[in-house]
C-alpha positions as a Python dict, from the first residue, in 0.01 Angstrom:
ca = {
    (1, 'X'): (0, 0, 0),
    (2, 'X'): (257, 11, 281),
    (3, 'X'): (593, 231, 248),
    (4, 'X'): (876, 220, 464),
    (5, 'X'): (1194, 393, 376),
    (6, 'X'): (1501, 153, 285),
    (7, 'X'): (1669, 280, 606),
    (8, 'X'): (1395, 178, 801),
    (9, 'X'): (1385, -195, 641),
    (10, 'X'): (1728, -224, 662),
    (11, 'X'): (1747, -130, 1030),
    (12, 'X'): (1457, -391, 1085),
    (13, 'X'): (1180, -103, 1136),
    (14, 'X'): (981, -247, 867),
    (15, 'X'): (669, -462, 867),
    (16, 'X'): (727, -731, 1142),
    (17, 'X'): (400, -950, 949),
    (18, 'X'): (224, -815, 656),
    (19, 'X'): (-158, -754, 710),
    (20, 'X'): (-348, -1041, 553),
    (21, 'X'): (-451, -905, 220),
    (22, 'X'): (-63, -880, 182),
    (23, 'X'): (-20, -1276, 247),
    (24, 'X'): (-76, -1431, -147),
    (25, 'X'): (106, -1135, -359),
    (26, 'X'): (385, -935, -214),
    (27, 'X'): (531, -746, -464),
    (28, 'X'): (763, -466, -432),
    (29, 'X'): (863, -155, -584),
    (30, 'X'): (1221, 68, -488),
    (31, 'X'): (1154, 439, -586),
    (32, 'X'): (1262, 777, -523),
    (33, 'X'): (996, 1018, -569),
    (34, 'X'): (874, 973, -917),
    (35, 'X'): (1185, 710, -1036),
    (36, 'X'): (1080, 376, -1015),
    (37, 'X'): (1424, 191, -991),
    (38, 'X'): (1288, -141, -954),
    (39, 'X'): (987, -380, -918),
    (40, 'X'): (997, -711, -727),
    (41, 'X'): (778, -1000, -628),
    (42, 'X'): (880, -1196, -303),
    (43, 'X'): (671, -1404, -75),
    (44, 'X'): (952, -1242, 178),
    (45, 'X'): (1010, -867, 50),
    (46, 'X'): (1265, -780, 337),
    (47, 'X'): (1454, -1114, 287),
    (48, 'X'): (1471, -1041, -82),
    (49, 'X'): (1622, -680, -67),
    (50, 'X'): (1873, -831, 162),
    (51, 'X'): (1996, -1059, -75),
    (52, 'X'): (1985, -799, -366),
    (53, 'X'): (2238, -645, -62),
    (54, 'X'): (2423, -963, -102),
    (55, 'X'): (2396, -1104, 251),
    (56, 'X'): (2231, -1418, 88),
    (57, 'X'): (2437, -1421, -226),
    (58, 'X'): (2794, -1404, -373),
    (59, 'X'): (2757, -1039, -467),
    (60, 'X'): (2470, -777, -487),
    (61, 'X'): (2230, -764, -763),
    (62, 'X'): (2197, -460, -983),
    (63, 'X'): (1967, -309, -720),
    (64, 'X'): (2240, -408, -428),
    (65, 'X'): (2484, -198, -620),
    (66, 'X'): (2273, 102, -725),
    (67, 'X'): (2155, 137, -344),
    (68, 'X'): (2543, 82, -217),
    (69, 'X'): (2655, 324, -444),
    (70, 'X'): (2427, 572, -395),
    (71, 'X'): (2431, 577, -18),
    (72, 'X'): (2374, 801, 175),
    (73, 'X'): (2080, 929, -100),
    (74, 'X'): (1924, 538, -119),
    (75, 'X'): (1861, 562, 300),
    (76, 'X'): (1537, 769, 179),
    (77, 'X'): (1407, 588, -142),
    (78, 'X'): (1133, 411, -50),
    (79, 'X'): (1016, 58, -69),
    (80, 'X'): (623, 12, -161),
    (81, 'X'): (506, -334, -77),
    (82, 'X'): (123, -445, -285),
    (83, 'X'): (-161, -577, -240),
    (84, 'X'): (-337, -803, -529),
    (85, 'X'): (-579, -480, -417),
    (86, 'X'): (-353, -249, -448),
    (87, 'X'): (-260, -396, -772),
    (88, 'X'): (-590, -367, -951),
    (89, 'X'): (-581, -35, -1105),
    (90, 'X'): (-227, -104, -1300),
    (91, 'X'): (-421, -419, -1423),
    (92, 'X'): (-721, -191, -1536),
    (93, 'X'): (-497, 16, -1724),
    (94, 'X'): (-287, -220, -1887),
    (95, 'X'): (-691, -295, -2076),
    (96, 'X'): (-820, 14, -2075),
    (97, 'X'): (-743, 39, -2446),
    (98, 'X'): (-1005, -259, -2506),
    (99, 'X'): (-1307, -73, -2707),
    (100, 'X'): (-1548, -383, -2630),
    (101, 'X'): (-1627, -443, -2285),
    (102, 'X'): (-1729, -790, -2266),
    (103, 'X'): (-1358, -827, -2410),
    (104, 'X'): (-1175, -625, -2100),
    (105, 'X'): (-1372, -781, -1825),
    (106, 'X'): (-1268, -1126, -1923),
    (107, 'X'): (-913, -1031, -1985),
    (108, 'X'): (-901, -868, -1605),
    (109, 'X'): (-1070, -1142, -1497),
    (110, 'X'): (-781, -1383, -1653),
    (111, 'X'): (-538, -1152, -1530),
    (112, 'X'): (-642, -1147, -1170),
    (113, 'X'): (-691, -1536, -1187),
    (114, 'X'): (-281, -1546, -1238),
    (115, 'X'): (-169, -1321, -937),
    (116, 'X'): (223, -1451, -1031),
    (117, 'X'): (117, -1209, -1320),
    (118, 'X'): (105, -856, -1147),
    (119, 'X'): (422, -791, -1107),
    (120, 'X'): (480, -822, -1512),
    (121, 'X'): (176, -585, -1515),
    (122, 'X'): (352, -367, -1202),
    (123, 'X'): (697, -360, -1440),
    (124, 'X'): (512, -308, -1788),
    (125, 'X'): (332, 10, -1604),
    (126, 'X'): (614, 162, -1380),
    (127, 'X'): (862, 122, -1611),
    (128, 'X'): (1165, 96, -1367),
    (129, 'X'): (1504, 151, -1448),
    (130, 'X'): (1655, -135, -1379),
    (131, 'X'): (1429, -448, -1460),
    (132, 'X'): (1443, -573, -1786),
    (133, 'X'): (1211, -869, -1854),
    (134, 'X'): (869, -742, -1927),
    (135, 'X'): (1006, -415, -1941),
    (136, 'X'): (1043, -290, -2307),
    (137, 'X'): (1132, 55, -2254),
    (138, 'X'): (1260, 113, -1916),
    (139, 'X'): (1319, 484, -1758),
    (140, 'X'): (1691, 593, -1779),
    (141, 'X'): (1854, 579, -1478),
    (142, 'X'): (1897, 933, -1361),
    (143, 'X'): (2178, 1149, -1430),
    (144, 'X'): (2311, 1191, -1032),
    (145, 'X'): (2355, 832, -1024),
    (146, 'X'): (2527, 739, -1345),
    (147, 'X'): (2821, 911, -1559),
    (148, 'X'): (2726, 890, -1920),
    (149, 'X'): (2371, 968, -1993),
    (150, 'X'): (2444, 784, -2330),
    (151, 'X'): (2494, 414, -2204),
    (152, 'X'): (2180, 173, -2058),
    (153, 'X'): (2175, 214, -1683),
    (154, 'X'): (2187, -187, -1617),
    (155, 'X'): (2527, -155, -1847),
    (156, 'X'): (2712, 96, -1601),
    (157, 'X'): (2619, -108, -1332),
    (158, 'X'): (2755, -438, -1447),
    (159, 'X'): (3075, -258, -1551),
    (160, 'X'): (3146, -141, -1235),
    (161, 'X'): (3147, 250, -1315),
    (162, 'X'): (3061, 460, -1033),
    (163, 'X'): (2819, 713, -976),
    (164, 'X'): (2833, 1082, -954),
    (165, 'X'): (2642, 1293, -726),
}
C-alpha cells in the first residue's frame, strides 16, 4: 500500500507512476486515522480526487465538499492507494465465515477473477462514511465535521450545512 497525505497529492508530491503491481486495480481509500471517509476505484487515483475537487466537474462530489469544508484538518487525511495484493486479505475476510473449505477457496478464487470487484469488497469492509452503494451500514461521519449527530452524513452534505470544528 502507498500513502501520501491529501496535501501532498494535491500539491503534485504524490506518485508520479504507480509501481507495476499497482497498474490493473487502483483503488483508493480517504481516511483520517481510523475514519474511513471514502473508498474509490480509478485507473487515475490523482485525476479522480481532483474531480471529486471539482476541477473536472460542475461542482465537487460529496468527498470535494467534506475535504473543502474541513480544510485546514483534510491537508493531513491520508489517501491509501491498493494493490489487487494489497487487497487480498479484505477478500479473505469477507469468506472467512465459510465453514467448508473447498467452498471459500472457490469463492476467493471467483472473487479475485473479477478485480472490478475489490473495491465493493474494500467498501463492504471499511465501511466509509460517505459511500453508499455496497455499503449497508456506513460509519457516521464524525461529530467535528458535521452539526447534528442525528442526520446521515451524505444528507448534511447535500444540504449544504456546514461543519463545526
Amino acid at each position: 500500500m502507498l500513502t501520501y497525505t491529501l496535501k501532498e497529492v494535491f500539491d503534485n508530491n504524490g506518485p508520479d507512476v504507480f509501481p507495476e503491481e499497482y497498474i490493473n486495480v487502483r483503488i483508493y481509500v480517504v481516511r483520517e486515522n481510523e475514519t474511513v471517509f471514502y473508498v474509490g476505484k480509478s485507473s487515475d487515483p490523482d485525476r479522480r480526487l481532483a474531480q471529486h475537487m471539482g476541477y473536472e466537474r460542475q461542482a465537487p462530489s460529496l468527498l470535494g465538499t467534506l475535504i473543502e469544508r474541513s480544510k485546514p484538518f483534510s491537508d493531513s487525511w491520508t489517501v491509501e492507494y491498493y494493490s489487487l495484493q494489497d487487497c487480498l486479505p479484505v477478500v479473505f475476510s469477507e469468506f472467512s465465515n465459510l465453514k467448508d473449505e473447498e467452498a471459500k477457496t472457490m469463492a476467493i478464487r471467483i472473487a479475485l477473477a473479477f478485480e472490478g470487484r475489490m473495491e465493493h469488497y474494500m467498501i463492504k469492509a471499511l465501511k466509509p462514511c460517505l459511500n453508499r452503494t455496497n455499503n449497508e451500514n456506513p460509519t457516521p461521519l464524525p461529530e467535528k465535521y458535521r452539526e447534528r449527530p442525528t442526520t446521515s452524513s451524505s444528507l448534511y452534505l447535500k444540504e449544504g450545512i456546514k461543519f463545526n470544528h
